[in-house]
Backbone as a chain_set.jsonl record, in Angstrom:
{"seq": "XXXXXXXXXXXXXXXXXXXXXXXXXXXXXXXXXXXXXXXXXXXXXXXXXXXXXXXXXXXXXXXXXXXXXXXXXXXXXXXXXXXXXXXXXXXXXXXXXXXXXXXXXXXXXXXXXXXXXXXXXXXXXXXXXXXXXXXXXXXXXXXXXXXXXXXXXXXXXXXXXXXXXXXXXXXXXXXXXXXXXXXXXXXXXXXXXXXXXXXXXXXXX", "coords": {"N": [[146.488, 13.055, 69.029], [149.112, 14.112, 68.112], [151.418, 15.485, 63.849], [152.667, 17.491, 62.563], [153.891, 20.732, 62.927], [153.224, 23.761, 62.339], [153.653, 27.287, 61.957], [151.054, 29.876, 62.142], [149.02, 31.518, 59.367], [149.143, 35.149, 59.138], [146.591, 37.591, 58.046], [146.789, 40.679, 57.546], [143.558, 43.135, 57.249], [142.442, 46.226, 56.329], [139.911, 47.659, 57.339], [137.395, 50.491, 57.143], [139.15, 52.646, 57.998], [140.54, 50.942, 59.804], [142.535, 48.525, 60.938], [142.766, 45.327, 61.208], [143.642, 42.061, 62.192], [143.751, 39.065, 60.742], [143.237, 36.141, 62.511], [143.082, 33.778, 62.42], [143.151, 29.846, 62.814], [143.123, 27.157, 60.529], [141.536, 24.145, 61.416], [142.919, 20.872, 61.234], [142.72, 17.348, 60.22], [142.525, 14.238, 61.083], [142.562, 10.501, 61.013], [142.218, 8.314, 63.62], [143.313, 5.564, 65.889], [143.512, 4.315, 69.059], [145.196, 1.935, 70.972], [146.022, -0.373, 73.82], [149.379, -1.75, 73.977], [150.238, -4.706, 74.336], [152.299, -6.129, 73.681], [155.455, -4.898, 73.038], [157.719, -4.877, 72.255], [157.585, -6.452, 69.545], [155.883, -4.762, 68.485], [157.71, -2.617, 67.81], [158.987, -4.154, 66.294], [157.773, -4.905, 63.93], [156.92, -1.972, 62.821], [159.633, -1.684, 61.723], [159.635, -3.581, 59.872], [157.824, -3.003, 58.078], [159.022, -0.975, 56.833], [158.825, 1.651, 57.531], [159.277, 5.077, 58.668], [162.205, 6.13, 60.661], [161.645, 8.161, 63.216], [162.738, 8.994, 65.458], [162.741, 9.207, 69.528], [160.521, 10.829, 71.879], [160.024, 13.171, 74.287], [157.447, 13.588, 76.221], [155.141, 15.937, 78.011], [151.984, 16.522, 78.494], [149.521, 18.932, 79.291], [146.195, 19.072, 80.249], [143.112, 21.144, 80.018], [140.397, 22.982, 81.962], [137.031, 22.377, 79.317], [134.404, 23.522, 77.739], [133.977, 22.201, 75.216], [135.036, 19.357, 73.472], [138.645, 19.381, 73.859], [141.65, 20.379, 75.379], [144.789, 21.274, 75.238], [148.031, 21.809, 76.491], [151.176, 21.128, 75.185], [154.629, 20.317, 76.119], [157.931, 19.421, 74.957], [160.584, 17.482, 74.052], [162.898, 16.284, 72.111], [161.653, 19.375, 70.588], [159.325, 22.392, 70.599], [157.347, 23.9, 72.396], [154.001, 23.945, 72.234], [150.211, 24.836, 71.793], [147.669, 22.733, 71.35], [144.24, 22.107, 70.566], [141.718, 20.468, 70.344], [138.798, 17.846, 68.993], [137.086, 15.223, 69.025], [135.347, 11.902, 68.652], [134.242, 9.897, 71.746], [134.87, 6.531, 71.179], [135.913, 3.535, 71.048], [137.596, 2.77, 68.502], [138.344, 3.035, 65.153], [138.473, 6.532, 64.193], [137.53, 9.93, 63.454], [139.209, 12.95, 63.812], [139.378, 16.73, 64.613], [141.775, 19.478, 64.665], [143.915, 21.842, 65.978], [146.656, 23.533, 66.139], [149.009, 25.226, 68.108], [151.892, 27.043, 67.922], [153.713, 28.42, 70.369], [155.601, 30.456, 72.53], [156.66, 31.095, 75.31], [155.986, 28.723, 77.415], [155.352, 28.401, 80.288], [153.973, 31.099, 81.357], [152.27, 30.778, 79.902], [150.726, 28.448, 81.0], [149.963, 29.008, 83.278], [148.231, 31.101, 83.456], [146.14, 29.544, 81.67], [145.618, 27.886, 83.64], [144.647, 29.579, 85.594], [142.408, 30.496, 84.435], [140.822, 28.556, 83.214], [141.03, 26.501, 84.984], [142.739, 23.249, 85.668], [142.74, 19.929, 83.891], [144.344, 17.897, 84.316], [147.899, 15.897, 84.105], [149.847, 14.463, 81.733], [152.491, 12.471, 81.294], [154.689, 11.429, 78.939], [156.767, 8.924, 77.201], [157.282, 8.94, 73.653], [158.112, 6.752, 70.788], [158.231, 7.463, 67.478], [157.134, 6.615, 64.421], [156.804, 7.118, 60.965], [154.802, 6.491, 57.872], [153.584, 6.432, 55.139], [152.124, 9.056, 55.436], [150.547, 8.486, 57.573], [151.627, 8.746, 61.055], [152.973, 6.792, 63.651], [152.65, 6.041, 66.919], [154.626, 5.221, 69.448], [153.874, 4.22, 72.398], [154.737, 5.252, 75.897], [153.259, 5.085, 78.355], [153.24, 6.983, 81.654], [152.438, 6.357, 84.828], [150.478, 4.406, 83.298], [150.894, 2.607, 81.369], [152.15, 0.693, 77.953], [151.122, 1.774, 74.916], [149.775, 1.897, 71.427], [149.697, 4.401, 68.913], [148.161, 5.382, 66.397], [147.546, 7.997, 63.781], [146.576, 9.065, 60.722], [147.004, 11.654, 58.86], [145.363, 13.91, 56.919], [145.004, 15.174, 53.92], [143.474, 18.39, 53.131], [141.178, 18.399, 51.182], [140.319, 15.799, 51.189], [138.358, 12.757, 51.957], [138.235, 11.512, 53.602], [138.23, 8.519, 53.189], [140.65, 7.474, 52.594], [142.413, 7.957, 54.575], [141.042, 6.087, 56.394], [140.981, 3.729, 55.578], [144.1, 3.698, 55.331], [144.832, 3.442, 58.091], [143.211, 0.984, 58.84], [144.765, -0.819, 57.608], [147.374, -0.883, 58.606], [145.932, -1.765, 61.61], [145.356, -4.4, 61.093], [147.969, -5.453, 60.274], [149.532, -5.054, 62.204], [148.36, -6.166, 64.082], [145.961, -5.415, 66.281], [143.604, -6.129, 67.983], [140.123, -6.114, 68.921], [139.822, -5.887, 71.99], [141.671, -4.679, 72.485], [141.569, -1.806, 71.881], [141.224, 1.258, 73.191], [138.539, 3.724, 74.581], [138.684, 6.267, 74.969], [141.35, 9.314, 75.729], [144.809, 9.434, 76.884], [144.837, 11.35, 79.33], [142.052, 10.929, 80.316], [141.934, 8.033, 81.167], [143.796, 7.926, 83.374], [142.587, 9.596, 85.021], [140.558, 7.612, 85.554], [142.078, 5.277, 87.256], [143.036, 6.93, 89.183], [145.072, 8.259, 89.46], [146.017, 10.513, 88.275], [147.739, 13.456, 87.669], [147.854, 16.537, 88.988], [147.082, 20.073, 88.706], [149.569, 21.826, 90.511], [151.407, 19.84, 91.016], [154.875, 18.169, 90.872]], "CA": [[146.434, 13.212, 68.515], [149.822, 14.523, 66.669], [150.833, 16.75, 64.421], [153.292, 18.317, 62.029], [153.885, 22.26, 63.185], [153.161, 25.018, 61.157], [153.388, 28.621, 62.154], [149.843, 30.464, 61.467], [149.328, 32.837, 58.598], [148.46, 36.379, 59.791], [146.637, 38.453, 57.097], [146.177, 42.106, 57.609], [143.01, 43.839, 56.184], [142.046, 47.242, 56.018], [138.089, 47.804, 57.152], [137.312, 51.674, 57.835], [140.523, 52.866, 58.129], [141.515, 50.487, 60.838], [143.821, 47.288, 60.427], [142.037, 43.921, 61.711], [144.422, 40.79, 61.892], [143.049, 37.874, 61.081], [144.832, 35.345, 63.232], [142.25, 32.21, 62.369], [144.377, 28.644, 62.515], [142.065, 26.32, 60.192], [141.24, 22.886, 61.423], [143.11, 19.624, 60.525], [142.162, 16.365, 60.71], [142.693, 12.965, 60.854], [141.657, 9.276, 61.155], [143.055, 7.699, 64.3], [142.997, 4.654, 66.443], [144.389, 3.94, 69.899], [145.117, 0.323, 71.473], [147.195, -1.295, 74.746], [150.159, -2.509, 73.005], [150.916, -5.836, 74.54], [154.135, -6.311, 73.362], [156.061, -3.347, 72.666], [158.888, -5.126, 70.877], [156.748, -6.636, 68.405], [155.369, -3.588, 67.336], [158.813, -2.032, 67.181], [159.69, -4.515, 64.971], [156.953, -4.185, 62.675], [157.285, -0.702, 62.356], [161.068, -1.58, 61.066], [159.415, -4.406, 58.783], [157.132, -1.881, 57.081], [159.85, 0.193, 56.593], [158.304, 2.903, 58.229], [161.095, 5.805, 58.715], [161.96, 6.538, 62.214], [161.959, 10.136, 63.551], [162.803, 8.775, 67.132], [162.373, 9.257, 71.039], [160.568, 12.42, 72.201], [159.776, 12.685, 75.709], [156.305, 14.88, 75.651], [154.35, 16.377, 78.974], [150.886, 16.854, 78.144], [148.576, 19.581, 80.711], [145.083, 19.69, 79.992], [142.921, 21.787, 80.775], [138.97, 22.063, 81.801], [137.327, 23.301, 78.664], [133.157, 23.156, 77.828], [134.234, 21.751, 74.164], [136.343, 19.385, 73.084], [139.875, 19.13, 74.224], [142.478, 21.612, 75.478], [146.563, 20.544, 76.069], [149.243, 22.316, 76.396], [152.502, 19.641, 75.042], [155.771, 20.38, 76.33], [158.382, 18.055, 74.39], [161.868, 17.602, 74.222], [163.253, 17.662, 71.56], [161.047, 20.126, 70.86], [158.706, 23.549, 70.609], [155.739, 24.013, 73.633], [152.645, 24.214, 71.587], [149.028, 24.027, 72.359], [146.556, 21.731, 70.944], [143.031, 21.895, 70.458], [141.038, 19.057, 69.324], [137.494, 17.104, 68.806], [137.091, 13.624, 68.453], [134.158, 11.245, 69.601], [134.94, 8.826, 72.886], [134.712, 5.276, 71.118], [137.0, 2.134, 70.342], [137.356, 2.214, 67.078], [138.619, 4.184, 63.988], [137.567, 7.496, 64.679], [137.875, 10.805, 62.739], [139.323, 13.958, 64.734], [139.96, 17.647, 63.865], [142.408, 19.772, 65.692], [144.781, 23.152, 65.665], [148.042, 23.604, 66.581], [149.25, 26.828, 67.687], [153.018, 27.435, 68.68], [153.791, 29.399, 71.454], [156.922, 30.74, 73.295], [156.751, 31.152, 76.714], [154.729, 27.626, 78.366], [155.124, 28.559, 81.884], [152.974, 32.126, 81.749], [150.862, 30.439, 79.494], [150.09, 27.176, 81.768], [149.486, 29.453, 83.933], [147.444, 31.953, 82.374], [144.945, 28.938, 81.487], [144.935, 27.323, 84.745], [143.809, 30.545, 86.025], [141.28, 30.889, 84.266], [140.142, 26.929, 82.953], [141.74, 25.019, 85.75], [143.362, 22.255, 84.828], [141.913, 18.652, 84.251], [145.45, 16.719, 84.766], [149.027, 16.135, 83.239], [150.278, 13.231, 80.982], [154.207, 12.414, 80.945], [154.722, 9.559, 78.538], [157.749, 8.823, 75.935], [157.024, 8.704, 72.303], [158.697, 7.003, 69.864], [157.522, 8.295, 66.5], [157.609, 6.539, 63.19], [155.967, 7.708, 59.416], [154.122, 5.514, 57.199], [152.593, 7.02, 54.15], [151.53, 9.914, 56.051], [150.445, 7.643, 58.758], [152.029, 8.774, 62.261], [152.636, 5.286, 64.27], [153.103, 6.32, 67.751], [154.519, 3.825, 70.59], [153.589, 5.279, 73.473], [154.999, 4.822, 77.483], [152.882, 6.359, 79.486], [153.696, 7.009, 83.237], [151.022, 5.388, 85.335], [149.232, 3.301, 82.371], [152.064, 1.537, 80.153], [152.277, 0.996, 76.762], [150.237, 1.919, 73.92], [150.182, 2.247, 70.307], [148.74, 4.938, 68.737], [147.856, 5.633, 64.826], [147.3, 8.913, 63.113], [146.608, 9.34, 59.622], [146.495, 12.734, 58.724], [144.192, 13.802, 56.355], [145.185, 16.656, 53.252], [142.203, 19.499, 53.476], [140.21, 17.967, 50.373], [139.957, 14.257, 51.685], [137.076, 12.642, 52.2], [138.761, 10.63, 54.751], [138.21, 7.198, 53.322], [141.988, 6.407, 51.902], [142.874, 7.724, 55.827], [140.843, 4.854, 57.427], [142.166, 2.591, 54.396], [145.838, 2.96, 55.705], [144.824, 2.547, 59.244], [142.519, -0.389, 58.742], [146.009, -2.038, 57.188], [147.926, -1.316, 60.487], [145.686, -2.065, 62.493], [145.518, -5.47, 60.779], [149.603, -5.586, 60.246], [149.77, -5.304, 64.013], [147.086, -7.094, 65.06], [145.013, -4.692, 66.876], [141.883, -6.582, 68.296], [138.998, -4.978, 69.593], [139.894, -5.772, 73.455], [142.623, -4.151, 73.107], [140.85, -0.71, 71.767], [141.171, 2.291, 73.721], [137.877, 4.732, 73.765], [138.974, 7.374, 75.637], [142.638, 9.392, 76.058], [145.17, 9.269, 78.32], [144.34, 11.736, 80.996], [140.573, 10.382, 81.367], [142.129, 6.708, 81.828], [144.467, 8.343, 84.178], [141.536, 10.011, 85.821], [140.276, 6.388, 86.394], [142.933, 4.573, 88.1], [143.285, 7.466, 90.27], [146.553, 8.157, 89.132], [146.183, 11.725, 87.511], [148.201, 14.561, 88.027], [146.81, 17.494, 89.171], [147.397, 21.787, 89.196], [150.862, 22.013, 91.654], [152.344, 18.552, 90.895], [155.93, 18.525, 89.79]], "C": [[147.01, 13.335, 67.979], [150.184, 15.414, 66.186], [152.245, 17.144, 63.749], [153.109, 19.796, 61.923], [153.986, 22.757, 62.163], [152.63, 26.353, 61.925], [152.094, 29.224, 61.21], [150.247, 31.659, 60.836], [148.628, 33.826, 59.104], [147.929, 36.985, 58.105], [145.758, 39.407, 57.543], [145.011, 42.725, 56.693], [142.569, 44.929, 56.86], [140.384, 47.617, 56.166], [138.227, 49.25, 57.843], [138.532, 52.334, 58.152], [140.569, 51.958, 59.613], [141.874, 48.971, 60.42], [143.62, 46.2, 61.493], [143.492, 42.808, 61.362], [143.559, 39.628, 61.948], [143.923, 36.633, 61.283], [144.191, 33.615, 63.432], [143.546, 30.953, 61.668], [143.034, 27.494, 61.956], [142.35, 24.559, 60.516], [142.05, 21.787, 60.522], [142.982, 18.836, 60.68], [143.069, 14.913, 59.833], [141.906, 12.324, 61.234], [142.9, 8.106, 62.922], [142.824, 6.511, 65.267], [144.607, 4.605, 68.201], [144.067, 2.728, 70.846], [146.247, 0.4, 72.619], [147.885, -1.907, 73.324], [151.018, -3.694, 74.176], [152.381, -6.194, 74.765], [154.783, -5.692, 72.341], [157.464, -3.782, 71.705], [158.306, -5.832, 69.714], [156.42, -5.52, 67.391], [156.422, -2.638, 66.918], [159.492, -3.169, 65.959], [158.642, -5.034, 63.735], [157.15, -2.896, 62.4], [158.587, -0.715, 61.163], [160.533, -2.392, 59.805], [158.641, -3.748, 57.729], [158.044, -1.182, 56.401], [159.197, 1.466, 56.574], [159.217, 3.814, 58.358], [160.953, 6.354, 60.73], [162.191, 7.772, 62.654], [162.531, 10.255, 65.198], [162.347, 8.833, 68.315], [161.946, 10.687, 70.997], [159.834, 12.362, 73.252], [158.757, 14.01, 75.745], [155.628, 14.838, 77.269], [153.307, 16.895, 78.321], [150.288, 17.757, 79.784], [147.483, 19.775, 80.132], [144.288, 19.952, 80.869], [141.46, 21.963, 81.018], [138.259, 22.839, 80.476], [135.601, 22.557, 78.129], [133.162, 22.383, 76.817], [134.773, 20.976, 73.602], [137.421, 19.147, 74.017], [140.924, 20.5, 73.884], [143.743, 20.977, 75.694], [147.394, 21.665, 75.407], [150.434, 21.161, 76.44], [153.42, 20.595, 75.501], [157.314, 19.221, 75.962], [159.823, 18.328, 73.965], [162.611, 15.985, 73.496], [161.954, 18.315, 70.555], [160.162, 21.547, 71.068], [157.801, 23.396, 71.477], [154.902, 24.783, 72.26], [151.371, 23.9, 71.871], [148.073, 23.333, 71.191], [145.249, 21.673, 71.0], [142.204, 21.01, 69.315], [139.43, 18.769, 69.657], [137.571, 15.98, 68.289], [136.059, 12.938, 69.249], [135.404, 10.071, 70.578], [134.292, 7.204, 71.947], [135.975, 4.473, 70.333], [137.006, 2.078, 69.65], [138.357, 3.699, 66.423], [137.792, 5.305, 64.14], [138.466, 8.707, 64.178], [138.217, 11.635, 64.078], [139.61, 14.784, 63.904], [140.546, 18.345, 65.333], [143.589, 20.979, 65.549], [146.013, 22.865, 66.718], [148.437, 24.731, 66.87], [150.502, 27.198, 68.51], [152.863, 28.633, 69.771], [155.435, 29.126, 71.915], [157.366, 30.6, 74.798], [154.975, 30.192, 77.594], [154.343, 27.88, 79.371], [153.95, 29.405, 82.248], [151.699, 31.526, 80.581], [150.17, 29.523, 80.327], [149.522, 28.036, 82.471], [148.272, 30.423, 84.258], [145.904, 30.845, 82.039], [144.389, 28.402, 82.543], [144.075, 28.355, 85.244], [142.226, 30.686, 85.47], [140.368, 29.944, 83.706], [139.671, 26.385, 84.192], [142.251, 23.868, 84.831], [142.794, 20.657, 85.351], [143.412, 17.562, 84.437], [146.782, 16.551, 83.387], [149.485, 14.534, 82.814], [151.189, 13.126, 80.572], [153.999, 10.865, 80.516], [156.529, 10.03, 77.436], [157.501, 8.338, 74.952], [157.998, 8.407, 70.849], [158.02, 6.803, 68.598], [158.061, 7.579, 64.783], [156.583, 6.621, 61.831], [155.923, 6.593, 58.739], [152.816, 5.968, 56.383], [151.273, 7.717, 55.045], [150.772, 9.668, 57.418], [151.528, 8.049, 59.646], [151.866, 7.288, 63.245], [153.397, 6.145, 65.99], [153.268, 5.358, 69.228], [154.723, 4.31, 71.137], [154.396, 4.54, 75.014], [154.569, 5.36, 78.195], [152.512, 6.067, 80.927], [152.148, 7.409, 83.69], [150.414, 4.744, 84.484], [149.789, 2.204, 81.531], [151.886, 1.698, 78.838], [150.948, 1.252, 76.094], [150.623, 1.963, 72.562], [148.844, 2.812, 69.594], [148.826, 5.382, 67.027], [147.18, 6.528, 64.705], [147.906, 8.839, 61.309], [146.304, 10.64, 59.17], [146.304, 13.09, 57.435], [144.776, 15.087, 55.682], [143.404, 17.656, 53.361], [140.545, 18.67, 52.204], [139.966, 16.381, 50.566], [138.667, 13.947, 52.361], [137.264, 11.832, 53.234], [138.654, 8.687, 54.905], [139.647, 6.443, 52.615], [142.556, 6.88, 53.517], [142.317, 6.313, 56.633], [141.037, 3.566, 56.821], [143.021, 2.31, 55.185], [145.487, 2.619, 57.303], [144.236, 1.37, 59.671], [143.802, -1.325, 58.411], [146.944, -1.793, 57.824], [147.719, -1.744, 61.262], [145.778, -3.577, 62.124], [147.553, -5.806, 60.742], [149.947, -5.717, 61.794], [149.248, -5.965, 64.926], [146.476, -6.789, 66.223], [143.674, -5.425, 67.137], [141.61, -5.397, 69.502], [139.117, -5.149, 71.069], [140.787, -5.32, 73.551], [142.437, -2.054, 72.68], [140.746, -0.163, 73.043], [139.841, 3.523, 73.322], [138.221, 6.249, 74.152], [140.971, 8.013, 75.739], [143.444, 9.041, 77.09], [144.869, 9.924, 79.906], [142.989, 11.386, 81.573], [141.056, 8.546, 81.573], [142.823, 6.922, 83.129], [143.454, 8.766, 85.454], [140.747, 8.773, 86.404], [140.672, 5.218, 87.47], [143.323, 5.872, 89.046], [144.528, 8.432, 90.576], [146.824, 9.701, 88.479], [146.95, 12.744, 88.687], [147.853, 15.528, 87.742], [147.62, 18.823, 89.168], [148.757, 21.222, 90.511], [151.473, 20.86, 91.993], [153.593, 18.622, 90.485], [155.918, 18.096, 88.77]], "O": [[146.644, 13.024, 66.845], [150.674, 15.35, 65.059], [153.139, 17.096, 64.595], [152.358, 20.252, 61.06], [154.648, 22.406, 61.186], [151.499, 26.487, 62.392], [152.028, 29.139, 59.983], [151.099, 32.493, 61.142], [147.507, 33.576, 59.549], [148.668, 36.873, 57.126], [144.568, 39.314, 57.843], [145.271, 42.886, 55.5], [142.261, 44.74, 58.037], [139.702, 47.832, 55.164], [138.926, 49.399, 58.846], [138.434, 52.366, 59.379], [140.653, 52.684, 60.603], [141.302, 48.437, 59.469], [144.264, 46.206, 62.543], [144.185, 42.897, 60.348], [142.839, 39.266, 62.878], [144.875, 36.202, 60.633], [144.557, 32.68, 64.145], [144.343, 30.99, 60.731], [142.168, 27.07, 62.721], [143.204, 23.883, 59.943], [141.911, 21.759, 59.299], [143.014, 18.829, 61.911], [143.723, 14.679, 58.817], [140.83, 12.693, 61.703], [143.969, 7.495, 62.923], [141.616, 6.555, 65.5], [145.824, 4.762, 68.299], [142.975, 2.534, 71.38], [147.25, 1.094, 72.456], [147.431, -2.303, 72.251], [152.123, -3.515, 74.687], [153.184, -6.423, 75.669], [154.715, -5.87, 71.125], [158.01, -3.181, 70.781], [158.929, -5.528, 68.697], [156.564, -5.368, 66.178], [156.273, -1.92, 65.929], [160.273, -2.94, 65.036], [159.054, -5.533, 62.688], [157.784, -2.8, 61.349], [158.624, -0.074, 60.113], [160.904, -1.988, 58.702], [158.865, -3.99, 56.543], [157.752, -0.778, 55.275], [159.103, 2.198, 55.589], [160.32, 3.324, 58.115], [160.097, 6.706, 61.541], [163.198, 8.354, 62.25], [162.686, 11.257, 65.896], [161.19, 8.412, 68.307], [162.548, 11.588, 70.413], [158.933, 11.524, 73.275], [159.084, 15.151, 75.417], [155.584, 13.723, 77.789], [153.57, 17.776, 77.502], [150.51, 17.411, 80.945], [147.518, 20.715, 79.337], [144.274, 19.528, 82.024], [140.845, 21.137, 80.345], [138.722, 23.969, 80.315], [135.468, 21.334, 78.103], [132.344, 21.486, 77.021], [135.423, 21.579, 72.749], [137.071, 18.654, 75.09], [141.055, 21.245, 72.913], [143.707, 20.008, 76.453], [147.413, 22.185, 74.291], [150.644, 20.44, 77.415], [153.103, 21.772, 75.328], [157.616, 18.328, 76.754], [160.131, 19.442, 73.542], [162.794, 14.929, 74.102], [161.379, 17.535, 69.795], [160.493, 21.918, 72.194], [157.231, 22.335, 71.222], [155.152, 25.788, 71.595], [151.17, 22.737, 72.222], [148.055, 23.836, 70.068], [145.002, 20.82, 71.853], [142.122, 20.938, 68.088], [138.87, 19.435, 70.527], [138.075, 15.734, 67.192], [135.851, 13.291, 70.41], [136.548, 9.659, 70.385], [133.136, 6.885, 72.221], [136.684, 4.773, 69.373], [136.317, 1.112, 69.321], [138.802, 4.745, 66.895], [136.568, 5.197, 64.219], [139.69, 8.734, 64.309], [137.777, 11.309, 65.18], [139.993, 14.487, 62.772], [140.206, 18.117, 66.494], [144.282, 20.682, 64.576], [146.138, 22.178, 67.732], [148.319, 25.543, 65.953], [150.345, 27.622, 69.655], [152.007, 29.514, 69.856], [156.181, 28.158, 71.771], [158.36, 30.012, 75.225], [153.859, 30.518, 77.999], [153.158, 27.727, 79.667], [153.078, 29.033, 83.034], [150.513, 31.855, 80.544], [148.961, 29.726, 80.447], [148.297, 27.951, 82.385], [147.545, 30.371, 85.25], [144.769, 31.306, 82.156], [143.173, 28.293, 82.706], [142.867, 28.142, 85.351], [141.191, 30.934, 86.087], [139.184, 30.273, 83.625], [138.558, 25.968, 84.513], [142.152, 23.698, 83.616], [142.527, 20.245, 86.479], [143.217, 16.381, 84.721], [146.703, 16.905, 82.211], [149.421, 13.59, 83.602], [151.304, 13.538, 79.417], [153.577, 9.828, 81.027], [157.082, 11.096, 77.169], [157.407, 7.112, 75.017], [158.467, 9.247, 70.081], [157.164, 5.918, 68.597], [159.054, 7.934, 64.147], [155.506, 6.031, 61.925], [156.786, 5.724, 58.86], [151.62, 5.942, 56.675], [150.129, 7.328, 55.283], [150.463, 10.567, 58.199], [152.619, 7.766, 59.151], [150.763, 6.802, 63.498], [154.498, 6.696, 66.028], [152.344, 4.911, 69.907], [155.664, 5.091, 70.994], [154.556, 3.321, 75.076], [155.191, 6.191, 78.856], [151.735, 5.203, 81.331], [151.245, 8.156, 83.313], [149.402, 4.295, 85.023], [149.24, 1.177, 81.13], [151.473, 2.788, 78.441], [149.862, 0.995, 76.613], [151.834, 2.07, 72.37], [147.698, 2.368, 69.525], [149.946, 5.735, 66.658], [146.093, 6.453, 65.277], [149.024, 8.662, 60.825], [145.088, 10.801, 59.06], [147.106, 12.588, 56.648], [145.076, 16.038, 56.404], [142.36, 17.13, 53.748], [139.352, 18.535, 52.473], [139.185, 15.901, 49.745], [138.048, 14.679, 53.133], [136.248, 11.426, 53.799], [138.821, 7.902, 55.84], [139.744, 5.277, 52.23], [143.344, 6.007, 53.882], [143.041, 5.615, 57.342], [141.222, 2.512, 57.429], [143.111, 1.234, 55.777], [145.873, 1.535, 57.741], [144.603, 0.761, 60.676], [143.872, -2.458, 58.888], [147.756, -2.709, 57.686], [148.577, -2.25, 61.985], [146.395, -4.178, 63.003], [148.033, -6.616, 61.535], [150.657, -6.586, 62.3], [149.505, -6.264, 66.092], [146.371, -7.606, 67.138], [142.716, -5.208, 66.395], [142.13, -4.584, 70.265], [138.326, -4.375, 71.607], [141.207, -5.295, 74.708], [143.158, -1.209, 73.212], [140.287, -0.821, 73.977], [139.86, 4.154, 72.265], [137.914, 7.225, 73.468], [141.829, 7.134, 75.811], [143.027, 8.45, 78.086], [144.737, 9.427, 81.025], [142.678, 11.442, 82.763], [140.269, 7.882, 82.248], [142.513, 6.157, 84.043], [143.553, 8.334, 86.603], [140.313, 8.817, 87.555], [139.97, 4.529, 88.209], [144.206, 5.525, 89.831], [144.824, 9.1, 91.567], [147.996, 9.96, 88.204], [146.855, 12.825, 89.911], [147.502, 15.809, 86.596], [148.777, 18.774, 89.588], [148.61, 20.241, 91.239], [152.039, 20.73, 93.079], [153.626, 19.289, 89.451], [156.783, 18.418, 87.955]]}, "num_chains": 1, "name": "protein.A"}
């Protein structure tokens, strides 16, 4: 999914004499698409031909976790803040809307742990991401350990969007890159991972 950080606003109110925080992180969304990328220098050098801007390499550990709703991950990413992730998005090949919170955190370890306890955990996803912008468009060329490449597109979406100039710009990537439909991804990485057998599990290094 993605994903420019932002520390949540706290606002204190006053009910009965006692002092409520309200510590709600509101929903953001995008339009996103994910494909096998074939040939990984191609699409690095489209990216450059767009003139896309490059933000570079960031080497990200994903842990998710089991969760009745939706989608749970804890990222770990370097370089880097550990933040967790909660998202919704339907499973199909195609352009497909998602919404999703972000919520920094400090200490990953007692948190991983902290959720396994009490989730479990559905499996971990070490890939390398390199990361380039394109009129708010996120282009992400993915490496991910056990599955190979990918390329993944996020358009993220301001709060009043109706979400049809997001599947605009990714309809004209996916065409610029030449995304066909066999190469559509409906599902993430840890449930493909979960298919080849290949997932990493609770007490893996």
């Amino acid at each position: 999914m993605g994903e420019g950080e932002q520390a949540p606003d706290f606002e204190l109110q006053d009910q009965d004499g006692k002092a409520e925080m309200d510590a709600s992180i509101p929903a953001r969304r995008n339009v996103e698409l994910k494909a096998k990328d074939l040939v990984p220098e191609r699409s690095l050098a489209i990216c450059r031909s767009l003139n896309a801007v490059d933000h570079g390499v960031i080497s990200q550990r994903d842990i998710y976790f089991d969760v009745p709703n939706g989608g749970l991950k804890l990222r770990e990413e370097e370089p880097g803040e550990p933040h967790l992730i909660q998202f919704q998005r339907a499973s199909q090949p195609q352009e497909r809307p998602s919404s999703y919170r972000i919520i920094p955190i400090e200490d990953s370890v007692s948190v991983r742990a902290a959720l396994r306890e009490s989730l479990g955990e559905r499996g971990v996803v070490v890939k390398r991401r390199h990361l380039f912008l394109w009129h708010d468009v996120r282009i992400h060329l993915d490496e991910v350990q056990g599955l190979g490449s990918f390329l993944e597109l996020e358009a993220v979406a301001p709060a009043d969007s109706d979400l049809s100039s997001e599947y605009q710009l990714v309809a004209e990537l996916r065409d610029a890159f030449r995304i066909t439909d066999e190469t559509l991804c409906a599902t993430g990485y840890v449930d493909q991972l979960h298919r080849t057998g290949t997932v990493e599990c609770a007490g893996d290094p």
